[in-house]
Wavefront OBJ file of the C-alpha trace (Angstrom):
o trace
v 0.000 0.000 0.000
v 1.410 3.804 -1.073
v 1.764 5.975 2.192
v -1.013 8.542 1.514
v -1.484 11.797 3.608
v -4.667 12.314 3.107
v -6.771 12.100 5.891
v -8.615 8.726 4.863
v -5.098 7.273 4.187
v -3.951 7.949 7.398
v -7.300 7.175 9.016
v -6.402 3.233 7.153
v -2.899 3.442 9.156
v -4.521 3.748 12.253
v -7.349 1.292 11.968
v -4.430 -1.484 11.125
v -2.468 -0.816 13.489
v -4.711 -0.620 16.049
v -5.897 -3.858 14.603
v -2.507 -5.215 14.782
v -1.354 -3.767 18.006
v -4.549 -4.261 20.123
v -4.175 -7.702 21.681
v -0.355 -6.484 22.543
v -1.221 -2.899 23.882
v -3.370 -2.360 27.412
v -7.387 -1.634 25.837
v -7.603 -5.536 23.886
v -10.411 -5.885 25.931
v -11.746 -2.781 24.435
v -10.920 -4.088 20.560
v -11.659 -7.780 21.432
v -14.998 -8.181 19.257
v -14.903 -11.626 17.922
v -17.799 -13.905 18.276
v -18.022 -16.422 20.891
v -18.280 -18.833 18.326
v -14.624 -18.520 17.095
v -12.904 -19.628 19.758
v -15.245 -23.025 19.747
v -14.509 -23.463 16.449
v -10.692 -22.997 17.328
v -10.892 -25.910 19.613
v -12.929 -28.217 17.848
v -10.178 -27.435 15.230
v -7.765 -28.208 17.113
v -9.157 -31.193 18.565
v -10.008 -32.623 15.091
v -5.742 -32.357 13.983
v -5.278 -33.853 17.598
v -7.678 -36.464 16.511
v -5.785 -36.963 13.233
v -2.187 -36.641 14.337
v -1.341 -40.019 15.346
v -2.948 -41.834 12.407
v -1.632 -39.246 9.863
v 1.968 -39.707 11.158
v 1.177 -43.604 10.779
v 0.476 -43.598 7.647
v 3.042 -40.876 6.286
v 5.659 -43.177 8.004
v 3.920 -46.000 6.142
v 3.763 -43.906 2.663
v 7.755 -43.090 3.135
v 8.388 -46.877 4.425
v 7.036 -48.164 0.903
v 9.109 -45.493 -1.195
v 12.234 -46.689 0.552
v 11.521 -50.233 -0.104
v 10.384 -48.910 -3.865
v 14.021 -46.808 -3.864
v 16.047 -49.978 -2.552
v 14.371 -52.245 -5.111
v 16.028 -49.601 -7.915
v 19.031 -49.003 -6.263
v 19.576 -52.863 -6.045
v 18.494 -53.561 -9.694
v 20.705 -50.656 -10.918
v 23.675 -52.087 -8.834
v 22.783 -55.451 -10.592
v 23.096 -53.907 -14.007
v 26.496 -51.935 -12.747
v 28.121 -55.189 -11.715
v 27.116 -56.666 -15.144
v 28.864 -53.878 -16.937
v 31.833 -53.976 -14.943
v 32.508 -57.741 -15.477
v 32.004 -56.682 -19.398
v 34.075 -53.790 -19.545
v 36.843 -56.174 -17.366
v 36.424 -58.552 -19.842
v 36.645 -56.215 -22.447
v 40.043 -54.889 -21.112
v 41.359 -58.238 -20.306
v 41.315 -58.783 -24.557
v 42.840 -55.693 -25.023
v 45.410 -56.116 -22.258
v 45.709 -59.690 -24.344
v 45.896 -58.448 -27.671
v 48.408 -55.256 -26.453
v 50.774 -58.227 -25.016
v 50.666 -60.027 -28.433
v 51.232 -57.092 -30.343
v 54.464 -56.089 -28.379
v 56.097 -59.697 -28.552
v 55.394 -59.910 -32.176
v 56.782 -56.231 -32.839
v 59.414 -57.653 -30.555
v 60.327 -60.942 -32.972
v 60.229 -59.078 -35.530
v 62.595 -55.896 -34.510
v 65.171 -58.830 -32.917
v 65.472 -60.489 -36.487
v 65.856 -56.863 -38.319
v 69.457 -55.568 -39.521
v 70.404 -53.278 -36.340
v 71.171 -50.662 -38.872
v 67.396 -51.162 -40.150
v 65.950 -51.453 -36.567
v 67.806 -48.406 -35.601
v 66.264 -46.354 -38.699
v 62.337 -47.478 -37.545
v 63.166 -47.209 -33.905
v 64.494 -43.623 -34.174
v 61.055 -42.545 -36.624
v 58.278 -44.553 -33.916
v 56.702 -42.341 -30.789
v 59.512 -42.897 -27.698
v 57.356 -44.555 -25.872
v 56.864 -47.575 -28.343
v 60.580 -47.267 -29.043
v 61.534 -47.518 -25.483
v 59.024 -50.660 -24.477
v 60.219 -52.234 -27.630
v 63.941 -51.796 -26.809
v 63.023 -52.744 -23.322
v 61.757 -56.366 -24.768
v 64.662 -57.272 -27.043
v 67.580 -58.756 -25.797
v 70.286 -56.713 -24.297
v 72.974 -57.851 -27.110
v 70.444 -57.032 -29.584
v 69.158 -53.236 -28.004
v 73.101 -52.545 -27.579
v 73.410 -52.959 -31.533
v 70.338 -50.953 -32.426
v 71.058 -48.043 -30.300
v 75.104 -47.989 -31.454
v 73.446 -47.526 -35.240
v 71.038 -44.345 -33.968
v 72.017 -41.080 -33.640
v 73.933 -40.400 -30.206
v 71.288 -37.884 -28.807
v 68.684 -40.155 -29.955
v 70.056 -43.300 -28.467
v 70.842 -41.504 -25.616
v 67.041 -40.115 -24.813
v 66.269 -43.955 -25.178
v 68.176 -44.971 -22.894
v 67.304 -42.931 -19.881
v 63.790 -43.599 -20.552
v 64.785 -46.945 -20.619
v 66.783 -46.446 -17.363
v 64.098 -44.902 -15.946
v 64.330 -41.539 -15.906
v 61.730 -39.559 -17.921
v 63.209 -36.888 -20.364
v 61.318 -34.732 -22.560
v 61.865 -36.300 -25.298
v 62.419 -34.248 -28.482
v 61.387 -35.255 -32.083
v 64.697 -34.880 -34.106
v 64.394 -33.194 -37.481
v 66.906 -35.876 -38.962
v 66.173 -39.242 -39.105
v 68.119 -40.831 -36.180
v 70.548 -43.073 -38.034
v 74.461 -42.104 -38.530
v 75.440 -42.382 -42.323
v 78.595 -44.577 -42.917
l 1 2 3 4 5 6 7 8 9 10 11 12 13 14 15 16 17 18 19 20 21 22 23 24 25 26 27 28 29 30 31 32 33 34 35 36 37 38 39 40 41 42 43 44 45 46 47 48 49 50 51 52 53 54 55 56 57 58 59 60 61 62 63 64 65 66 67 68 69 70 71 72 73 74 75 76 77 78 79 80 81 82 83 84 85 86 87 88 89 90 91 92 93 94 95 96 97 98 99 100 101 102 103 104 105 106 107 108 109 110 111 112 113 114 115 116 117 118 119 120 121 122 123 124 125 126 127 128 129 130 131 132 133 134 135 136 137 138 139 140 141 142 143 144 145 146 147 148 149 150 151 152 153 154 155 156 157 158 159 160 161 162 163 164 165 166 167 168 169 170 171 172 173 174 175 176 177 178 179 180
């Protein structure tokens, strides 16, 4: 409501907060002009949700019992499914892991029967990484020949990594193999 000073808007002011004020201030018995009715009405309110209270609370508790037993149903059924997808995705990995293992023994065989001159070339062009696990694999009389063919930087970033340490390694604009 927009203050007013008119006389009727101030006249409004009073009235409410008289309204408002009146059980607080010393004359409520002067304002009090409700019915007799009310406050029967107020009790048999109140005695009706006193009535109700216990039986209410009964069956709310029994409402929210049922959606917890409806919520632990899902949460079981969705674990079920979870489980199911993490023995496939194991499973899954477990190929992979299979196949990776494969993969490196055959690159393996085949980099052990290369020319270490050869070997030295395709080592020195793969990702460090491969190079390095590959190296790793071979046997050391056969990693000592292939990394005496590379390029001396080159050989030597592969064999810290292989060491252990981790360099950043660099990619070389040449092609990692000495010329003889």
């Amino acid at each position: 409501m927009a203050h007013s000073n008119s006389p009727a808007g101030t006249l409004r002011y009073a009235v409410l907060a008289a309204f408002l004020l009146a059980p607080l201030g010393a004359g409520a018995e002067a304002l009090k002009t409700t019915p007799a009715a009310v406050p029967s009405t107020t009790t048999d309110a109140a005695n009706f949700c006193a009535s109700i209270r216990d039986p209410a609370a009964e069956a709310r508790f029994a409402w929210q019992a049922e959606q917890l037993k409806l919520l632990e149903a899902k949460l079981s059924d969705t674990l079920k499914k979870l489980e199911a997808r993490k023995a496939e995705l194991q499973a899954m990995t477990d190929r992979r892991d299979a196949e990776e293992k494969q993969t490196e023994a055959r690159m393996t065989d085949i980099f052990s029967r290369m020319r270490p001159d050869a070997a030295a070339l395709q080592l020195a062009a793969m990702d460090p990484a491969m190079a390095v696990s590959v190296l790793g694999k071979l046997p050391p009389r056969a990693a000592s020949a292939v990394l005496n063919e590379m390029e001396a930087s080159r050989a030597a970033q592969l064999a810290e990594a292989m060491g252990g340490r981790n360099p950043n390694f660099r990619k070389t604009q040449t092609n990692g193999a000495q010329s003889r």
